[in-house]
C-alpha positions in Angstrom: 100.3 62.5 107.7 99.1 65.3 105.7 101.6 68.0 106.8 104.3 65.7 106.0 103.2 64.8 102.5 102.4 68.3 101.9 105.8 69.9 103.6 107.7 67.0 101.2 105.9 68.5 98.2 106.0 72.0 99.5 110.1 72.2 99.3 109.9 70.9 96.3 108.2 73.8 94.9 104.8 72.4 94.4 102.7 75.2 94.7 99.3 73.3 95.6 101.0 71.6 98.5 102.3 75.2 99.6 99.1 76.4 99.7 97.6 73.2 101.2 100.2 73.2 104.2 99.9 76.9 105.0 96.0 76.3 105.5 96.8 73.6 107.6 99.3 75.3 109.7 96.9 78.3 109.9 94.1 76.4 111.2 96.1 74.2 113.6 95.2 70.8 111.9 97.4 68.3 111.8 99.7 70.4 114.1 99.7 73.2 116.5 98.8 76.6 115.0 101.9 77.9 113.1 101.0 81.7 112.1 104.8 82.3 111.0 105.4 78.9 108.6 102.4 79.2 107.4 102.9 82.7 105.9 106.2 81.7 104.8 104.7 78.8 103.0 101.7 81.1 101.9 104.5 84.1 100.6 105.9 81.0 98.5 102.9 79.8 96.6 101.7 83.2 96.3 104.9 83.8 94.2 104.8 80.5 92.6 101.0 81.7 91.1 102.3 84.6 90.1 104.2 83.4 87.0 102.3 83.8 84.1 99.8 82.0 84.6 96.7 81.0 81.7 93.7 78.9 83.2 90.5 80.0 85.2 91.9 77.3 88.4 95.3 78.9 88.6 93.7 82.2 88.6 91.5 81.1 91.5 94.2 79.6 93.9 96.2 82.9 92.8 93.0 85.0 94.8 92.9 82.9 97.8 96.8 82.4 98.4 96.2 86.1 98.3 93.4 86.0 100.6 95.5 83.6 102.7 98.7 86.1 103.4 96.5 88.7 104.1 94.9 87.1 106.7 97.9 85.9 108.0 100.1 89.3 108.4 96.8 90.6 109.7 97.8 87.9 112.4 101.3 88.8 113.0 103.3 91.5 114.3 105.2 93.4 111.9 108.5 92.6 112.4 107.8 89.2 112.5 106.1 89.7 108.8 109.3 91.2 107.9 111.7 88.6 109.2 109.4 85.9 107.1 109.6 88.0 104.5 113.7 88.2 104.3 113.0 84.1 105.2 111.7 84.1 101.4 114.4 86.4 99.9 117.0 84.1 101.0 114.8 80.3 100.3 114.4 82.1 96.6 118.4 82.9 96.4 119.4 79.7 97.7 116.9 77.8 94.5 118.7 80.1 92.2 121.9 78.8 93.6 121.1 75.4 92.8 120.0 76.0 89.1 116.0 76.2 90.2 115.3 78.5 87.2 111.5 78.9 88.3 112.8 80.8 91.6 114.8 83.6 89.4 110.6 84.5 88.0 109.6 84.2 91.8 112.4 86.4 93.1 111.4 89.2 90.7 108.2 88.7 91.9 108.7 88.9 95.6 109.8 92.6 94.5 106.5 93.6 93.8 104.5 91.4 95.7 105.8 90.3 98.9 108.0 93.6 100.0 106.2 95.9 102.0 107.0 98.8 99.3 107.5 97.5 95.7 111.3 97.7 94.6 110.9 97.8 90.4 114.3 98.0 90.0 115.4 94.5 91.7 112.5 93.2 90.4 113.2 94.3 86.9 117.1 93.2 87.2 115.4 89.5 88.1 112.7 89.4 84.9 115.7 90.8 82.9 117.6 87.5 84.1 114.7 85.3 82.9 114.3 86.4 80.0 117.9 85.8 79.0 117.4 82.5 80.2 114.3 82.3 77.7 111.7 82.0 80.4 108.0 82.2 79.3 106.6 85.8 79.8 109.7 86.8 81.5 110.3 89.6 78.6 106.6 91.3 79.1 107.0 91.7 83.2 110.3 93.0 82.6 109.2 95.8 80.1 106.4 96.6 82.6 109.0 96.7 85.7 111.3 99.4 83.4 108.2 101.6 82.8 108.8 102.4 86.5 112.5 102.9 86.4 114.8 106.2 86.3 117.1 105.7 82.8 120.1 105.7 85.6 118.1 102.8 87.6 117.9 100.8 84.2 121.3 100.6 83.4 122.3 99.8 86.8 119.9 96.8 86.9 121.1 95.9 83.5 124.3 95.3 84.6 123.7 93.7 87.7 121.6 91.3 85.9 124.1 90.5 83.1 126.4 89.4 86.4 123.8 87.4 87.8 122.8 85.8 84.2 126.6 84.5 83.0 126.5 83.2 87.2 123.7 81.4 86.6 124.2 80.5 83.4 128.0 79.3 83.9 127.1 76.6 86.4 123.4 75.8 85.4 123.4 76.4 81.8 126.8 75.1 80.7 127.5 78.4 78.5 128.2 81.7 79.3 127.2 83.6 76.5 
């Protein structure tokens, strides 16, 4: 009963439930042993922590959804890792799709902390989206991101990102300015 309380909570972005179900799935209770959803479940509240985040708890599950990956790609074969990994990529674009502005913070994100080899520049076109948006903290990661960026990379990003902002923005935001 617990997997399925956590999985309905899980899609729906609760990052506690994430966490909670890739434990489960990692220890086999409540269901057979499920190495691959449970790092797929583990990437997702990893990201979901990530945001800026302000208490001492946050912090905490932050460390051991950490903790929890790691012990899980330890577990897995690579390719596998990278096939869950790609899983993410495309679960975070699809939220973004449907007007889930949290997943646009996450997505930026997954470029520095789920890729095998951090990619600032996607990362920095995402934080760039956010912060037009007027996401909380999205303007500080971005300015970090484009300390790592060629000036040719930043304007590239820039205006991939102003294509993916008046996207979003038409259909979720009602304006495109």
């Amino acid at each position: 009963k617990a997997i399925e309380i956590f999985e309905r909570l899980a899609n729906l972005s609760e990052h506690d439930a994430q966490y909670n179900l890739a434990l489960l799935l990692k220890a086999g209770k409540g269901a057979t042993k499920q190495y691959k959803t449970a790092l797929f479940w583990g990437f997702l509240c990893k990201l979901g922590w990530s945001t800026p985040v302000g208490d001492d708890e946050t912090r905490e599950y932050l460390s051991q959804a950490g903790d929890l990956v790691d012990d899980l790609i330890d577990l897995l074969p690579e390719k596998t890792v990278d096939t869950i990994r790609e899983d993410v990529k495309t679960h975070l674009e699809k939220k973004i799709e449907e007007g889930h502005k949290d997943a646009i913070m996450e997505l930026g994100y997954y470029y520095l902390k789920v890729v095998s080899e951090k990619e600032y520049a996607l990362a920095y076109k995402w934080f760039t989206v956010g912060a037009a948006i007027g996401i909380d903290g999205a303007g500080a990661v971005r300015d970090e991101a484009e300390e790592e960026l060629l000036p040719e990379d930043i304007v590239e990003k820039q205006e991939e990102a102003e294509k993916s902002f008046q996207t979003f923005a038409s259909k979720h935001i009602g304006t495109s300015n």
